[in-house]
N, C-alpha and C positions, 0 to 999 in steps of 0.2 A: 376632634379637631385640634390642631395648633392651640398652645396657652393664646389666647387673644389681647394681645397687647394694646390699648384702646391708644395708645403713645403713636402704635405704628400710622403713618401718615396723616399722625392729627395738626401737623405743625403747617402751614400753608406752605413755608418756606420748603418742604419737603418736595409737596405737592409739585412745584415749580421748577423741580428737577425731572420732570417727565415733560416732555411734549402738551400741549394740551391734546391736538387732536388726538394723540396715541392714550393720554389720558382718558379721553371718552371713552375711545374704542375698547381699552384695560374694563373700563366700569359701565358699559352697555350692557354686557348679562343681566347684572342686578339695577336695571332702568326703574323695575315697577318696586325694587324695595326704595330708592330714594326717592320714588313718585310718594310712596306712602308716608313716608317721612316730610313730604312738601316739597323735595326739589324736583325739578323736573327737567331732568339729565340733555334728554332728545332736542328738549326746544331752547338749548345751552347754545350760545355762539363760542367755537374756537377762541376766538378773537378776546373774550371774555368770560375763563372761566368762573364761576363765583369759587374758588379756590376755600376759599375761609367756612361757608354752607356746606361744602364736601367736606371738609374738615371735621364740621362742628357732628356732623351726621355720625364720622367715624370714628369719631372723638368719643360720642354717646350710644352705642348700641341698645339697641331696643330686644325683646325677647325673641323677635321673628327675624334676628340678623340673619343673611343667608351664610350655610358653614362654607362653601366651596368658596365665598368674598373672602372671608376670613384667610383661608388658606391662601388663597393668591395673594392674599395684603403680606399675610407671613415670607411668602417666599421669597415676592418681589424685595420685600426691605430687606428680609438678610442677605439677599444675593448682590443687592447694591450696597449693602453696607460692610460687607465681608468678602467678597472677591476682587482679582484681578480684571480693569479692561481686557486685559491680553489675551489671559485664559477665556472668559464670554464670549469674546470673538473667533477665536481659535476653535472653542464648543461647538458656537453657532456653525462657521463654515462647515465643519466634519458632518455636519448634522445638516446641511444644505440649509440652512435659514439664511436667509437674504438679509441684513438689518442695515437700516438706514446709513448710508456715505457719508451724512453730513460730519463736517469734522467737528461739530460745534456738540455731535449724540452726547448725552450723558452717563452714565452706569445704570441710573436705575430707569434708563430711556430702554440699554440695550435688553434689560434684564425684563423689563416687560413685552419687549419682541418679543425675546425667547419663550416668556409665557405663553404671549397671544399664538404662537404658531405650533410651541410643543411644551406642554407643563412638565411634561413627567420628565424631560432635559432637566428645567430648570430645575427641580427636586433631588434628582439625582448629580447634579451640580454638588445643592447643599448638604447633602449625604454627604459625599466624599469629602466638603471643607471639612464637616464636624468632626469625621472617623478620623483623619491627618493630622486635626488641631490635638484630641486627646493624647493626656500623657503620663496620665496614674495607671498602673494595671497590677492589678494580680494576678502572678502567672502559676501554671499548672501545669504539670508534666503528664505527656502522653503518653501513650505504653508498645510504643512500637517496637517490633527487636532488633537487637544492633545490629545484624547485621544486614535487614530490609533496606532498600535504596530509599532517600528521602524524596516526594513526590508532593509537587503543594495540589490539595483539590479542587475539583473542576466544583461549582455549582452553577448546574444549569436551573433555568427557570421550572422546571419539574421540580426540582431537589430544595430549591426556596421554596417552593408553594408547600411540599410536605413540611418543612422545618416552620413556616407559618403559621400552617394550621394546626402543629402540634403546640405550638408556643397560644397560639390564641385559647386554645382549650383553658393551658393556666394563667394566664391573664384574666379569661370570664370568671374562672373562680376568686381568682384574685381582685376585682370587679377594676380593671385596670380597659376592661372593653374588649371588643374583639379589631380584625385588620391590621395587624402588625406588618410591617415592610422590612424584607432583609435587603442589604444592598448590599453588593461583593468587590471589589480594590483588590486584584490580587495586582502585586510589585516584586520582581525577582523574584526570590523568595517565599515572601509573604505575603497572604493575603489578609486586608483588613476587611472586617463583617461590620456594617452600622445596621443596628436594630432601631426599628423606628415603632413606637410602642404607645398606647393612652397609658394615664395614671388614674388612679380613684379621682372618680368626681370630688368636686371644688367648689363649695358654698360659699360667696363672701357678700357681705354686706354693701352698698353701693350709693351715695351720694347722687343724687337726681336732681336736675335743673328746677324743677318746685321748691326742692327743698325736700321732698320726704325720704325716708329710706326705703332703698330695693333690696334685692336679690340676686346675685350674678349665679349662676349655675353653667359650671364648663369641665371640659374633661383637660385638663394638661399633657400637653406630649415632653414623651421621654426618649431621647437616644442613647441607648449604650451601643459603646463599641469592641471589638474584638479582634488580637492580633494574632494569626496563628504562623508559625516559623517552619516552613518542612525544615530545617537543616539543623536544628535543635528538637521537633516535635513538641514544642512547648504553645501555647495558649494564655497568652493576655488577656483577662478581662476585666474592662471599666463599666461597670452597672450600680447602680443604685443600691438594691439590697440583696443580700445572701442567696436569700430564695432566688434572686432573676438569673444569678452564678451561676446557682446548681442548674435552673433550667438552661442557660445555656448551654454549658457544657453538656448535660446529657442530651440534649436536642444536635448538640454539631457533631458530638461522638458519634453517634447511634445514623445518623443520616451521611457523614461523613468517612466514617472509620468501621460501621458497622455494631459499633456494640455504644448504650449509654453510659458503659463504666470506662470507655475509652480513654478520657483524663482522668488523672489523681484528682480526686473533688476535695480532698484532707489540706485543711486549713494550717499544715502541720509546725511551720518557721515563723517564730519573732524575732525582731534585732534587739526590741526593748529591753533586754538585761545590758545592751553598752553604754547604753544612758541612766536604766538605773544601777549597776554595780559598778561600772566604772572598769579601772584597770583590774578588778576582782574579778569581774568576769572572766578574766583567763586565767583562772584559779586551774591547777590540773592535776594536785599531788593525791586526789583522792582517786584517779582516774588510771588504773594500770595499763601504762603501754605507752602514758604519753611523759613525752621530757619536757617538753616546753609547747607553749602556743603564743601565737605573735598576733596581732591584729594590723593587717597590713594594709587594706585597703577597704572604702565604702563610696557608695551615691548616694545622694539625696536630691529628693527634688524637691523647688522652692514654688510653690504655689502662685499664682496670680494671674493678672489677665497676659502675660507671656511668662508662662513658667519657664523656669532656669536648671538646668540640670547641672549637678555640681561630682565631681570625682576627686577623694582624697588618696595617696598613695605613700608609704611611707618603711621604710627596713620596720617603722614599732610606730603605729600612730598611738596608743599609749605616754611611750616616752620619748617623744618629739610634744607633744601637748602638755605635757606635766600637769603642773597640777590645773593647770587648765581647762582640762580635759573636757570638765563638762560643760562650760563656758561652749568651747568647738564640738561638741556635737549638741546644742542644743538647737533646733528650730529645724526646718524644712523635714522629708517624709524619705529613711530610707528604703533603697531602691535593693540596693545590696551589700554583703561586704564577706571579705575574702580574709581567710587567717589561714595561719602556712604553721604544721606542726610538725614538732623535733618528737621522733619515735625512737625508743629503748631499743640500744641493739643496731640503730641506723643511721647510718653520716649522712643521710641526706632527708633535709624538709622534704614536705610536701602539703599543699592546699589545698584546701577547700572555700568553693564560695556558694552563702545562704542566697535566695533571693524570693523571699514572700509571694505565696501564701507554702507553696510545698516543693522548690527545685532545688536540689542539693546538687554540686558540681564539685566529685572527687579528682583528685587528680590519679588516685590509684581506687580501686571499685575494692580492694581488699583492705582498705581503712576503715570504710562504711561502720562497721561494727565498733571499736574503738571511739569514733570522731560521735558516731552517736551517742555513744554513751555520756560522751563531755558535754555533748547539746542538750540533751536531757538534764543532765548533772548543774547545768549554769544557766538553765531557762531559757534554752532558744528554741527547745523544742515544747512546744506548749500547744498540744490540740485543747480547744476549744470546748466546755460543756456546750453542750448538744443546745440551740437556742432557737426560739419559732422563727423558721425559715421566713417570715414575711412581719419580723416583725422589729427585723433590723434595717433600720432603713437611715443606716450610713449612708453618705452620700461623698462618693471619693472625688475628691476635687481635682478639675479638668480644666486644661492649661483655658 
């Protein structure tokens, strides 16, 4: 089940953004769980809902909560509290749901139609906010050949259900649960993947109306998501830990592409020598072949509840920063950055741009050799010792 937020619709005030009648109708399923609790739903007047007793009920969950309440309390609150009217309506029509004329509906009025008539809408609603809102990813390059036409793939519902129940296999191991949901966004180009995943169960201690102390025991949900690009063959992914990466990628290669070594899984680029060496970093006289190196341009992105994505571009951001330097690149998470090198023997630059965890982008494919060596040489090529795939449990922060 959804982390169960015992906040979601404990506030009265909230409540009173639904309809009541539609409110009842929302919470008639579980009649006989708030009969056991003492209220008694049925013999409620419209007119007078006790608003504050639902509350206090959902406020306090007891051990026999029902999960499927749970998940509808989840979905309704994020869908009112994170969507457009526009688009709910717009859903609704396409999907022939009738939802109330009145001009007076609310959001989390229309957002419980859409439940009451077709849940897995509403779900798949909040799939596609979460997959669109992400904006950290680690990309990885596919190994398709140049000269193959670029083609985004189709996943039908066959093709989810294999990539499911491969994924659920390591998740039980990983005691994460089973029932994973892939949901598919393909946009021009690109299609985005949201992974809809439990975590290891969740013991916390809990404050009871007596006075004594409980128990809470719940499974937390997790969404990663995934961007893949036919026009580059490259693959975004924002997941949680290491291990979820590799199963991704080897689950979307191998179902998608035919093979699970389909993306580079090699963690192979950091930027971190430009922060810690500074203009040293483009150190090059130990590196035969190269004349000079520039550091021309990088992103970063700024963290928060609307992350900010930031582009510097400069003939030498080096010596445009002076001593500065490190001052301006301190804070936010690069994305990439682009240095253009002077070659022995050749009037003309040419660049390269890094972009985390393993995309190199030459401008000439017969530099490779040379530019590596300098990446190596100055620490931007730095694979990773080898570290328990589940037992990294970074957590790449998402807009």
């Amino acid at each position: 089940m959804p982390a169960f937020n015992p906040r979601i619709f404990s506030n009265p005030a909230r409540l009173k953004h639904i309809a009541p009648a539609r409110l009842k109708a929302f919470l008639e399923p579980w009649k006989d769980y708030f009969k056991s609790r003492k209220l008694d739903l049925a013999a409620c007047s419209t007119d007078d809902m006790p608003l504050d007793a639902i509350a206090d009920v959902l406020m306090n969950p007891d051990a026999s909560v029902p999960e499927d309440m749970v998940n509808a309390l989840y979905y309704v609150h994020e869908t009112a509290s994170h969507e457009a009217m526009d688009e709910l309506l717009d859903r609704a029509a396409a999907a022939g749901i009738e939802i109330d004329k009145d001009h007076e509906v609310s959001l989390a009025d229309v957002s419980v139609q859409i439940w009451l008539a077709q849940p897995m809408l509403l779900q798949r609603q909040h799939a596609e906010t979460v997959a669109f809102q992400r904006s950290n990813f680690m990309y990885f390059a596919g190994s398709r050949p140049q000269k193959k036409t670029a083609a985004l793939p189709s996943i039908s519902d066959a093709i989810a259900k294999t990539m499911q129940d491969r994924m659920d296999n390591w998740f039980e191991v990983k005691r994460r649960g089973r029932n994973s949901r892939i949901f598919a966004f393909p946009r021009g180009e690109k299609i985005w993947l949201l992974v809809r995943h439990g975590m290891p169960m969740r013991r916390e201690g809990k404050h009871q109306d007596d006075g004594e102390s409980g128990i809470a025991f719940y499974r937390p949900q997790q969404h990663d998501v995934l961007i893949y690009d036919s026009m580059t063959d490259e693959i975004g992914v924002n997941a949680g830990t290491k291990g979820e990466r590799e199963l991704y990628l080897k689950t979307f290669g191998e179902a998608l592409f035919g093979s699970e070594d389909y993306f580079d899984r090699s963690e192979r680029y950091t930027l971190d020598p430009l922060r810690e060496l500074g203009p040293d970093a483009m150190a090059h006289g130990d590196i035969e072949g190269i004349a000079g190196v520039r550091f021309v341009e990088f992103g970063r992105r700024w963290p928060g509840k609307f992350s900010e994505m930031e582009i510097r571009k400069s003939e030498d951001l080096f010596k445009a920063y002076g001593e500065n330097w490190e001052k301006r690149l301190t804070g936010g998470a690069f994305t990439h950055a682009t240095f253009k090198f002077a070659f022995e023997g050749s009037k003309r630059e040419r660049s390269v741009t890094i972009r985390p965890a393993n995309i190199a982008r030459y401008e000439r494919e017969s530099d490779e050799e040379v530019i590596e060596a300098w990446l190596k040489a100055r620490g931007f090529w730095a694979i990773p010792a080898g570290a328990d795939d589940d037992a990294d449990f970074e957590v790449l922060e998402s807009a």
